[in-house]
LUMPADO-341625 format. One record per residue (C-alpha): residue in one letter; x, y, z. Coordinates in steps of 0.001 Angstrom, whole numbers. Example, Ala and Ser with C-alpha at 12.3 -4.5 7.8 and 13.67 -1.06 7.14 Angstrom:
BEGIN
{code: A&xx: 12300&yy: -4500&zz: 7800}
{code: S&xx: 13670&yy: -1060&zz: 7140}
//
This chain:
BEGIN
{code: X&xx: 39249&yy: 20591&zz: 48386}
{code: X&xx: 35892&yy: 19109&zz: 48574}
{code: X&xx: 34225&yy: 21602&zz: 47070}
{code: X&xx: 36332&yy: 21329&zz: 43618}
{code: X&xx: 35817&yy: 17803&zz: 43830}
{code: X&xx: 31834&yy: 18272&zz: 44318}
{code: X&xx: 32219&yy: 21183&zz: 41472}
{code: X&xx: 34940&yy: 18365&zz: 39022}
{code: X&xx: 32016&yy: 15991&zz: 39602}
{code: X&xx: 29312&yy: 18279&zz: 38473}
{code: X&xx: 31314&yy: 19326&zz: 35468}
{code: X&xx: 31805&yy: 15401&zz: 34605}
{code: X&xx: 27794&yy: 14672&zz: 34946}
{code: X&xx: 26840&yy: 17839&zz: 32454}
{code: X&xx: 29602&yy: 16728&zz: 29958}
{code: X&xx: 28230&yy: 13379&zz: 29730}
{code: X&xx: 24768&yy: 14559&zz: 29101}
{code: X&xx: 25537&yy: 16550&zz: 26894}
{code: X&xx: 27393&yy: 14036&zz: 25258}
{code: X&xx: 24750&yy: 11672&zz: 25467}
{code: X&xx: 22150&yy: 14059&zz: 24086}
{code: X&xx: 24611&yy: 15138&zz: 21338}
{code: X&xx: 25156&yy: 11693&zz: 20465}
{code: X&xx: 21457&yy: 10157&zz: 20203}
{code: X&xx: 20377&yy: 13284&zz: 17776}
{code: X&xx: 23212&yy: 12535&zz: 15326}
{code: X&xx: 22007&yy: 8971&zz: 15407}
{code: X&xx: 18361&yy: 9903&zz: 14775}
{code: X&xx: 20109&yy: 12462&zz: 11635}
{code: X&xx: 21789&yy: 9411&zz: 10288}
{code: X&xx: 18517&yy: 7635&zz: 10313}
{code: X&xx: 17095&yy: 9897&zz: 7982}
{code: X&xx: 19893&yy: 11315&zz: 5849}
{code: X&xx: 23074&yy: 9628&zz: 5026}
{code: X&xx: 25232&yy: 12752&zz: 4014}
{code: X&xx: 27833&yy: 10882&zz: 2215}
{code: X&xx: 25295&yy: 9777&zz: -131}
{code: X&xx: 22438&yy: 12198&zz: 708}
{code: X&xx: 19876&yy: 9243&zz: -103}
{code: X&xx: 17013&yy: 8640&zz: 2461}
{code: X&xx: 18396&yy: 5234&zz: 4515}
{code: X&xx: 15397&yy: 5011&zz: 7416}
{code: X&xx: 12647&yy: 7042&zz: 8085}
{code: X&xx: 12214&yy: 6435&zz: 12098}
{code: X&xx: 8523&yy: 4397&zz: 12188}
{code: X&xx: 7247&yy: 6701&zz: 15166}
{code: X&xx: 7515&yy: 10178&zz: 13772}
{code: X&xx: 4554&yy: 12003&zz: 12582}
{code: X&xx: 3968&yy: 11447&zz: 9044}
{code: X&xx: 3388&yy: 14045&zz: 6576}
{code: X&xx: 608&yy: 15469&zz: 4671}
{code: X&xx: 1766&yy: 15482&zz: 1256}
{code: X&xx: -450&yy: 17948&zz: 400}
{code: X&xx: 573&yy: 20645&zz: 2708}
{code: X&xx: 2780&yy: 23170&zz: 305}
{code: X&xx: 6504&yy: 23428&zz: 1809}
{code: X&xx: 8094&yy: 24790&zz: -1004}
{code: X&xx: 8300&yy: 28415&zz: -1606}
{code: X&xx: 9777&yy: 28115&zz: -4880}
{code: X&xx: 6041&yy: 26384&zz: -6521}
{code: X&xx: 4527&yy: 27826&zz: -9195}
{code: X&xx: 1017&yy: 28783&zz: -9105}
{code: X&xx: 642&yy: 28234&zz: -13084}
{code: X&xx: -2329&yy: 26364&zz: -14004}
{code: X&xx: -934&yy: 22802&zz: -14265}
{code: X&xx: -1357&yy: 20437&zz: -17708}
{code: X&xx: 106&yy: 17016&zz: -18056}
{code: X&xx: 1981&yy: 17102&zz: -21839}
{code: X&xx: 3280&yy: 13605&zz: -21809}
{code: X&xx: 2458&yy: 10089&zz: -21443}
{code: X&xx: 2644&yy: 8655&zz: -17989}
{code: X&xx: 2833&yy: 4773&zz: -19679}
{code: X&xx: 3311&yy: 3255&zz: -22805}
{code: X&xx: -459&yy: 3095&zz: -23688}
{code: X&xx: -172&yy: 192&zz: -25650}
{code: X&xx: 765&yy: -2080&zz: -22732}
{code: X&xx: -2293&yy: -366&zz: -20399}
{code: X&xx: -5496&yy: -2986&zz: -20575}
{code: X&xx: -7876&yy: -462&zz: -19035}
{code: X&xx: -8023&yy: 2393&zz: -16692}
{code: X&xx: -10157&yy: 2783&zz: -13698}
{code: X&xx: -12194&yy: 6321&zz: -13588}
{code: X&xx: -11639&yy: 7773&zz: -9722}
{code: X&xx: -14607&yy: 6758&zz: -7031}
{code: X&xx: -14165&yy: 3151&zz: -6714}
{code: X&xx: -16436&yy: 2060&zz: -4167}
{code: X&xx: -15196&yy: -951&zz: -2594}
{code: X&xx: -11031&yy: 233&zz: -3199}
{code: X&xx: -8596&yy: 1450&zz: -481}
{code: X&xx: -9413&yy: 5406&zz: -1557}
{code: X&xx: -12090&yy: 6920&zz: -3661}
{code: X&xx: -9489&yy: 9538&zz: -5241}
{code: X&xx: -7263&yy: 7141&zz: -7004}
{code: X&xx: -7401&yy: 6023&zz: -10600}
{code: X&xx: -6243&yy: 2494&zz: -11187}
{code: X&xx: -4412&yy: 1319&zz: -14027}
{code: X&xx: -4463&yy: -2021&zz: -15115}
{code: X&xx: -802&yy: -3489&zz: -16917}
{code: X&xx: -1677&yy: -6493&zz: -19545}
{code: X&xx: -748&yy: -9851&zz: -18292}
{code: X&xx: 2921&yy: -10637&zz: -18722}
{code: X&xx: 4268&yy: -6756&zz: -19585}
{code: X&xx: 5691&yy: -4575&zz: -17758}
{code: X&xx: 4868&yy: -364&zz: -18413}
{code: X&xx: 7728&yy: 2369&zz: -17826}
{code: X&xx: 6161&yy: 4926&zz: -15818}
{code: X&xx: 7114&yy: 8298&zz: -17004}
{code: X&xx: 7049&yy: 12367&zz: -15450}
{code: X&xx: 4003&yy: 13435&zz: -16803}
{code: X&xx: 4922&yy: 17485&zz: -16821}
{code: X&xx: 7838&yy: 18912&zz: -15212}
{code: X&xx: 7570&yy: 18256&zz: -11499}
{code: X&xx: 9788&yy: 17746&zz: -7635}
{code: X&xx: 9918&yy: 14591&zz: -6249}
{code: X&xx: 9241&yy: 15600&zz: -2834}
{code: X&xx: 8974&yy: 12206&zz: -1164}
{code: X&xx: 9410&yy: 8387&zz: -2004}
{code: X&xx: 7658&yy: 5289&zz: 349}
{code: X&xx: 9210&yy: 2211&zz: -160}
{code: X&xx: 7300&yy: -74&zz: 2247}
{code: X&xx: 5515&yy: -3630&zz: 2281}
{code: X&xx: 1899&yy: -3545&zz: 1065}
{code: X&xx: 872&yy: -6864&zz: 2532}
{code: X&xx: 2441&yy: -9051&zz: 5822}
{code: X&xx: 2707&yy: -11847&zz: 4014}
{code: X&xx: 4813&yy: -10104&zz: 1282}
{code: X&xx: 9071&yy: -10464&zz: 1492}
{code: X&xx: 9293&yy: -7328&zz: -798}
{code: X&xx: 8518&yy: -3524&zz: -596}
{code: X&xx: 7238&yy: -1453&zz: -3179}
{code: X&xx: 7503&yy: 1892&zz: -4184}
{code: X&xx: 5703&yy: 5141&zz: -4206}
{code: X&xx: 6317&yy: 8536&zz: -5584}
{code: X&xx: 4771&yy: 11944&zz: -4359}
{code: X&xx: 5256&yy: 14521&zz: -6972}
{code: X&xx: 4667&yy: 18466&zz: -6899}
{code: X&xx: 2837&yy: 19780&zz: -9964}
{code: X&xx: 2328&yy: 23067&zz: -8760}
{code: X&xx: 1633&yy: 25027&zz: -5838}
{code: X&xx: -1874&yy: 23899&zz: -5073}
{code: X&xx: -903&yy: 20401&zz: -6764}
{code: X&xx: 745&yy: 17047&zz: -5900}
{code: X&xx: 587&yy: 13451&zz: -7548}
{code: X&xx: 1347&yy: 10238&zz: -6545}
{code: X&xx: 2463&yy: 6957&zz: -8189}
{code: X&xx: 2154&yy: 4097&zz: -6074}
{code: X&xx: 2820&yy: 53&zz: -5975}
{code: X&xx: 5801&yy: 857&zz: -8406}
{code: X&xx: 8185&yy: -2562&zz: -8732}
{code: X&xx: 11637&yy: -238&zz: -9640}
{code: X&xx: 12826&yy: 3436&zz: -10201}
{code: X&xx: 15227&yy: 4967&zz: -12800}
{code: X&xx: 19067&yy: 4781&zz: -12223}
{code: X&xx: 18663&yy: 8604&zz: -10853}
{code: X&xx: 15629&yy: 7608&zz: -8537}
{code: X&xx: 16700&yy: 4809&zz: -6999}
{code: X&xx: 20119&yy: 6515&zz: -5881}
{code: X&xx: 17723&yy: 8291&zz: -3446}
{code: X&xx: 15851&yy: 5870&zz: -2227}
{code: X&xx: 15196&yy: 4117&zz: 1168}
{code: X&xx: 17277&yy: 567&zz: 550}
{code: X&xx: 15569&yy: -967&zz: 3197}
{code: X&xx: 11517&yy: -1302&zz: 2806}
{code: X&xx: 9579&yy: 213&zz: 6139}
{code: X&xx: 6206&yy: -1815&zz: 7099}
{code: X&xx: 4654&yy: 1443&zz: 7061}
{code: X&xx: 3137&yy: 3754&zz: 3634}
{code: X&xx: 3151&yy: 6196&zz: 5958}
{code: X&xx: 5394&yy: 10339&zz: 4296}
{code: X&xx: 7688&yy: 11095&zz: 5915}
{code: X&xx: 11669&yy: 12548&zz: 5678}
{code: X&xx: 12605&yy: 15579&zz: 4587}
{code: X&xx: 11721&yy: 16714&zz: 1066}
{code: X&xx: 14010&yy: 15567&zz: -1787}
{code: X&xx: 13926&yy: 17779&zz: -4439}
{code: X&xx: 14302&yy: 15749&zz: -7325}
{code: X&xx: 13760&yy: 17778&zz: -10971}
{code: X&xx: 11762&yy: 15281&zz: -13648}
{code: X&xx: 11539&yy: 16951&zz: -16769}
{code: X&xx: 7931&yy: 16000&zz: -18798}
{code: X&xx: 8345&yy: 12762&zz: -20731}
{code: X&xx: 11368&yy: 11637&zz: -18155}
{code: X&xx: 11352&yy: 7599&zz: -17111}
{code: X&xx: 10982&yy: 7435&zz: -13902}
{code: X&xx: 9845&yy: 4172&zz: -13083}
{code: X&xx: 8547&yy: 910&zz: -14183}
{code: X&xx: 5436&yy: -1291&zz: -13000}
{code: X&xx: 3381&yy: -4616&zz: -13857}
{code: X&xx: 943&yy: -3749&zz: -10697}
{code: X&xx: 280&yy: -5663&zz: -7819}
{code: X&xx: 35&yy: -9088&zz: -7986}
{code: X&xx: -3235&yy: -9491&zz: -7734}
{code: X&xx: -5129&yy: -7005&zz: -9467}
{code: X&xx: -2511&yy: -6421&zz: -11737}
{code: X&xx: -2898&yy: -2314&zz: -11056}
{code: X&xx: -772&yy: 686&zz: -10080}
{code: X&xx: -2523&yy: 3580&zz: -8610}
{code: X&xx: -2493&yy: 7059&zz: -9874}
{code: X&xx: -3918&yy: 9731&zz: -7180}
{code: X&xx: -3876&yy: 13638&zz: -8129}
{code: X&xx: -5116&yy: 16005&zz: -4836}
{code: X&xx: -5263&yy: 19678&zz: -5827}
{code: X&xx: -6505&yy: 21692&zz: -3281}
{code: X&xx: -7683&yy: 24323&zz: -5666}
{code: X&xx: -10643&yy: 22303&zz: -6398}
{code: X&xx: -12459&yy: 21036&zz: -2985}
{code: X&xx: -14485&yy: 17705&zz: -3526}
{code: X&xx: -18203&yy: 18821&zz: -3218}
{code: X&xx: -19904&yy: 17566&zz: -281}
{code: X&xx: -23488&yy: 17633&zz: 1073}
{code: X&xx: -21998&yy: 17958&zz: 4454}
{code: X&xx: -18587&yy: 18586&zz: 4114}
{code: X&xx: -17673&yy: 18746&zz: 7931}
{code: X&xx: -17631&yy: 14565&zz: 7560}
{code: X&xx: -14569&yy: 14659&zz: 5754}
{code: X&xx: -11303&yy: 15199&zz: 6796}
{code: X&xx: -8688&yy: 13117&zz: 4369}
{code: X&xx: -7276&yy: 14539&zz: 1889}
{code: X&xx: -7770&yy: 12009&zz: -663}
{code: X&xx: -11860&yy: 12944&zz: -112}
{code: X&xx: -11334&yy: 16458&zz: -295}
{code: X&xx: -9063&yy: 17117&zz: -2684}
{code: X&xx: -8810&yy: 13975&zz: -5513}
{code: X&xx: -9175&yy: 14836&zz: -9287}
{code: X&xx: -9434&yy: 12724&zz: -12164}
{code: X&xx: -5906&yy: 12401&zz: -13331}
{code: X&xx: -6616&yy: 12771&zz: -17455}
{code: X&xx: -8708&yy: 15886&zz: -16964}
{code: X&xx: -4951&yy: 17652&zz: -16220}
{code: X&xx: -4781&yy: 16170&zz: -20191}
{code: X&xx: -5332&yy: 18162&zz: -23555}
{code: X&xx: -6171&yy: 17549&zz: -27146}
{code: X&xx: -5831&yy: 13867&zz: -28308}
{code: X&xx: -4124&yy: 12934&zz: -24836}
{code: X&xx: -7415&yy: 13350&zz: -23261}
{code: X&xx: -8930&yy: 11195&zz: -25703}
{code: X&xx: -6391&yy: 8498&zz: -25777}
{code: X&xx: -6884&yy: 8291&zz: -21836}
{code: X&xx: -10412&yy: 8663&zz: -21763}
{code: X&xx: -11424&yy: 5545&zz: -24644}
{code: X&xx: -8820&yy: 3543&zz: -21870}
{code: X&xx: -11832&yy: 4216&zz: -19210}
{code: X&xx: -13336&yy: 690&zz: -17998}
{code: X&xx: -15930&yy: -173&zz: -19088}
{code: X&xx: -15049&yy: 1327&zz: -22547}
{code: X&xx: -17569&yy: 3773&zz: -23473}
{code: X&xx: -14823&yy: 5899&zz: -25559}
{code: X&xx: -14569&yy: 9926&zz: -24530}
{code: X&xx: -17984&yy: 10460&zz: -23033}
{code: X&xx: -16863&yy: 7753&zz: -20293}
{code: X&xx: -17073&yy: 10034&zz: -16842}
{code: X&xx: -14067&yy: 9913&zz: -15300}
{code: X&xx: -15497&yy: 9948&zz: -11707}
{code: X&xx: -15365&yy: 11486&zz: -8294}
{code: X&xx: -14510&yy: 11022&zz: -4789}
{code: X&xx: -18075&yy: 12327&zz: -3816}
{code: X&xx: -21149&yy: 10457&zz: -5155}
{code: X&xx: -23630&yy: 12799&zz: -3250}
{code: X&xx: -26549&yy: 13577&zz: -4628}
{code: X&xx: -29186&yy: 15693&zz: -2042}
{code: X&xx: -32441&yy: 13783&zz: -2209}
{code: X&xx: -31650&yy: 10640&zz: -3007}
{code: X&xx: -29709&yy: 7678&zz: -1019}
{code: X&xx: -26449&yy: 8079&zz: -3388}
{code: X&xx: -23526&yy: 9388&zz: -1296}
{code: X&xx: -21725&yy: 8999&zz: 1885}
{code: X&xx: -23491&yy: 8243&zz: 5407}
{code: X&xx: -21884&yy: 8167&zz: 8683}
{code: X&xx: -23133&yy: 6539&zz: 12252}
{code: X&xx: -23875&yy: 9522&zz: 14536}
{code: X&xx: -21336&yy: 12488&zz: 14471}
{code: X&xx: -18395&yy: 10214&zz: 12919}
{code: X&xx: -16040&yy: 11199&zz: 10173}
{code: X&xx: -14316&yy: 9576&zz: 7092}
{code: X&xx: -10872&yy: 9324&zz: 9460}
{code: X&xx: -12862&yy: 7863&zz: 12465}
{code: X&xx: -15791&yy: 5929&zz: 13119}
{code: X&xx: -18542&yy: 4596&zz: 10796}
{code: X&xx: -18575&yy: 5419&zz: 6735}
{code: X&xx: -20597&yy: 4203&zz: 4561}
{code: X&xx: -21255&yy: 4813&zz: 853}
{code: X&xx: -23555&yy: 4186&zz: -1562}
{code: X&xx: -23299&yy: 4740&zz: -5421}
{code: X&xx: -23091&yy: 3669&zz: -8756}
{code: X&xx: -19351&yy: 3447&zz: -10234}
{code: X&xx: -19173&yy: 2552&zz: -13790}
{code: X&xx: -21397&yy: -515&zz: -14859}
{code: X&xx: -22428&yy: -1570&zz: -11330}
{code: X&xx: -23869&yy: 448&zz: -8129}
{code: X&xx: -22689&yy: -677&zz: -4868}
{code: X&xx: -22346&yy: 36&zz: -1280}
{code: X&xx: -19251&yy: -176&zz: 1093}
{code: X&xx: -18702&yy: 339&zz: 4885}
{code: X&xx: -15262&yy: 1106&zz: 6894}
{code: X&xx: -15791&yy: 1223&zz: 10733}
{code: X&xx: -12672&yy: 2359&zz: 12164}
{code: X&xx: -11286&yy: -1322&zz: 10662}
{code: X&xx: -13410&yy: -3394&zz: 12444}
{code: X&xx: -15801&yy: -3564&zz: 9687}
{code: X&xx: -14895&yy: -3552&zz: 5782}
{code: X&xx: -17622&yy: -4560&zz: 3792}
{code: X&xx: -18894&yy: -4293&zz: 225}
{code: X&xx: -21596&yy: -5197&zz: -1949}
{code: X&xx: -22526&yy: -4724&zz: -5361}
{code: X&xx: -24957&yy: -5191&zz: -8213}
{code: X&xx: -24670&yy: -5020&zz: -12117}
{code: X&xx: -28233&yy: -5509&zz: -12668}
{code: X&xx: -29677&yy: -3133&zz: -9944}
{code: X&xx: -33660&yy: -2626&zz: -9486}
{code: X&xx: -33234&yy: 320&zz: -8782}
{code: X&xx: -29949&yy: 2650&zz: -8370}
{code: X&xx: -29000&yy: 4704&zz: -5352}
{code: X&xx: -29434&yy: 7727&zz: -7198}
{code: X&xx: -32419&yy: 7092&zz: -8012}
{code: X&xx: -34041&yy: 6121&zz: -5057}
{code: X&xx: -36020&yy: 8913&zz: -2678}
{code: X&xx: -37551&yy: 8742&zz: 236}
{code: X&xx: -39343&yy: 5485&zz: 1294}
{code: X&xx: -37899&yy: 3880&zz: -1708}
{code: X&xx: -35819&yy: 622&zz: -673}
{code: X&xx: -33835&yy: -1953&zz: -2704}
{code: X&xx: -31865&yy: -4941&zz: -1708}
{code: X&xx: -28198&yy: -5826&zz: -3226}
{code: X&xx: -26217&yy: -9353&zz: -2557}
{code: X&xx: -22600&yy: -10494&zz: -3744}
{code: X&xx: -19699&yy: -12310&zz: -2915}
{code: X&xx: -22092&yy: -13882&zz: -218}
{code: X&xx: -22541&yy: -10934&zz: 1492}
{code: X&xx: -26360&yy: -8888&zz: 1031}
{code: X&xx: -27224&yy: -5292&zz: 2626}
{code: X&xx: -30778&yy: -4138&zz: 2662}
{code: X&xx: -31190&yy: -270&zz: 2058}
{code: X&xx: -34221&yy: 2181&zz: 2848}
{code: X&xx: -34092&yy: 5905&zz: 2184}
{code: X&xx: -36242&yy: 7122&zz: 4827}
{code: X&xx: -35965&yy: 10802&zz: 4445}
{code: X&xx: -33156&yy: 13303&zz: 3142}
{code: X&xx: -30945&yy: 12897&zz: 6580}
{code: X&xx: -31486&yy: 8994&zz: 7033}
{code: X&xx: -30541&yy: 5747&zz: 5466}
{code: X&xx: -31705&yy: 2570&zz: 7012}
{code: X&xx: -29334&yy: -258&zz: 6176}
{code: X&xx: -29227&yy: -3979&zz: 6560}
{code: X&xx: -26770&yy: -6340&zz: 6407}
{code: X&xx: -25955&yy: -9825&zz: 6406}
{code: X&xx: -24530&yy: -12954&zz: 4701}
{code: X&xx: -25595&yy: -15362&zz: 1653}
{code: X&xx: -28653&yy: -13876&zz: -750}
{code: X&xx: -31092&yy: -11055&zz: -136}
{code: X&xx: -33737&yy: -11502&zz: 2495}
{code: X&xx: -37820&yy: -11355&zz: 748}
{code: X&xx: -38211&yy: -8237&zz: 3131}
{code: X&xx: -37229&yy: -4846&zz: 4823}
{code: X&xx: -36011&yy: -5925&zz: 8737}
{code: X&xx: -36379&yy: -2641&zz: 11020}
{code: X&xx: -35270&yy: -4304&zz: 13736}
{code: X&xx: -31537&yy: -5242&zz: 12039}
{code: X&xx: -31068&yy: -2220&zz: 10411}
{code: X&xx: -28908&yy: 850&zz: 11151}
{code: X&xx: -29751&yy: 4077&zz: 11237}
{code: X&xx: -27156&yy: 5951&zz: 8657}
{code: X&xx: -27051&yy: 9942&zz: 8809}
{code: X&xx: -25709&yy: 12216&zz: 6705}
//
């Protein structure tokens, strides 16, 4: 008798695990997909994003891609910024500036998937979310249109309806069909700036590095200029909406602003990368050159000049100039084609070169 109770007992123990176990997956599956509704309700915050990039479809085509449609209504677009801003949150994204007091639809540029959509909170202080939209192009292609204020009627059915505090893919892919020239969205930008981003990574055309090993982001190694994937009088329509406007000759920029010789590019402390550790970069990005540093988010600053002595590109070895902005000045010396001395400090440019606050920048 004591054994069947000892064996009963057993029996008891595994059914509730199982039970248990059984129970707490279909609660994480209800987190992500509501199947009544099959929208995306809650992306849990501690899986491991996604790289949108990475090619999970099997049914992509491998066609060269062109955009045949307007993304906006031009006419309510006061200027477009080429890809490679300096002092921005990425170096691959275009930004488009909305006039003051409009609002632009956002439309499918070509036919594309929605594969994934972020709706998350850009800001602490912020009591909304907005939205973001990773589209597939093409095999080697994907898009994204971010800081979006509302979706279409089809979109928005499957949306998150709660905003996460992360911008972080993830969730299954969705699958959504836009046909070229379809409204998907509408934007005024972010309420500062005014801007909605515009990022295109195709990893059949690698960013061109001096030292490519540095970089390990996607949005360095892979961002194109969004209106090259344009044609004809498109193109040109995109291109005279470059800031500053310099009509179709306007370059439409690059993630990379490496040039071997000189002090233009990206420079790193020791054997850091772009995804950890010290980054600096120095360039010129349309009508002013500049130079930023990230440092793992304990530093983030910028400086730039309109009126520049001399440009970073221009500068070779022993060459030094000085820049100073927003109250903030950095001191740079191109000591030979591996190292870039650097300065920094606040209020207006020092009268000379200090070795002994400077940092020693590598390639």
């Amino acid at each position: 008798m004591k054994k069947y109770f000892i064996i009963a007992i057993i029996i008891i123990v595994i059914a509730g695990v199982v039970f248990v176990l059984t129970k707490d997956k279909e609660e994480i599956i209800k987190q992500v997909i509501n199947y009544n509704t099959n929208q995306i309700v809650k992306i849990n915050n501690n899986q491991e994003s996604i790289n949108p990039t990475d090619n999970q479809n099997s049914g992509c085509s491998n066609e060269e891609v062109v955009f045949t449609n307007n993304f906006v209504d031009n006419d309510k677009i006061a200027s477009i910024g080429p890809i490679g801003a300096l002092d921005g949150g990425s170096h691959g994204r275009s930004y488009i500036r909305v006039k003051e007091g409009v609002q632009t639809p956002v439309y499918a540029p070509t036919d594309v998937t929605l594969e994934y959509i972020i709706y998350a909170r850009r800001g602490s202080s912020l009591d909304y979310g907005e939205y973001g939209l990773w589209f597939r192009a093409g095999c080697d292609l994907v898009f994204l249109l971010d800081h979006l204020d509302s979706l279409s009627e089809e979109i928005q059915a499957l949306a998150p309806t709660e905003f996460s505090e992360s911008s972080a893919v993830n969730g299954p892919i969705i699958g959504y069909q836009a046909k070229a020239g379809e409204l998907i969205a509408y934007s005024d930008g972010t309420d500062m700036a005014r801007t909605f981003d515009f990022l295109v990574l195709d990893r059949s055309k690698p960013v061109e590095y001096i030292n490519p090993d540095r970089f390990e982001w996607d949005q360095n190694l892979y961002s194109q200029c969004p209106y090259d994937y344009y044609t004809g009088n498109l193109k040109d329509e995109y291109y005279s909406l470059l800031e500053p406007p310099n009509g179709i000759n306007m370059d439409c920029g690059s993630p990379s602003f490496d040039l071997a010789g000189t002090a233009s590019g990206a420079w790193f402390q020791g054997d850091d990368k772009d995804m950890s550790g010290g980054w600096l970069t120095f360039g010129t990005y349309t009508n002013f050159s500049g130079l930023a540093i990230r440092d793992d988010g304990a530093r983030d600053f910028s400086v730039r000049d309109y009126d520049p002595v001399i440009k970073p590109e221009d500068m070779t070895f022993g060459d030094q100039v000085c820049y100073d902005y927003n109250n903030n000045w950095a001191y740079a010396r191109l000591k030979n084609s591996d190292e870039l001395e650097v300065a920094t400090g606040q209020g207006n440019c020092p009268s000379s070169f200090s070795e002994l606050q400077a940092e020693i920048w590598v390639r």
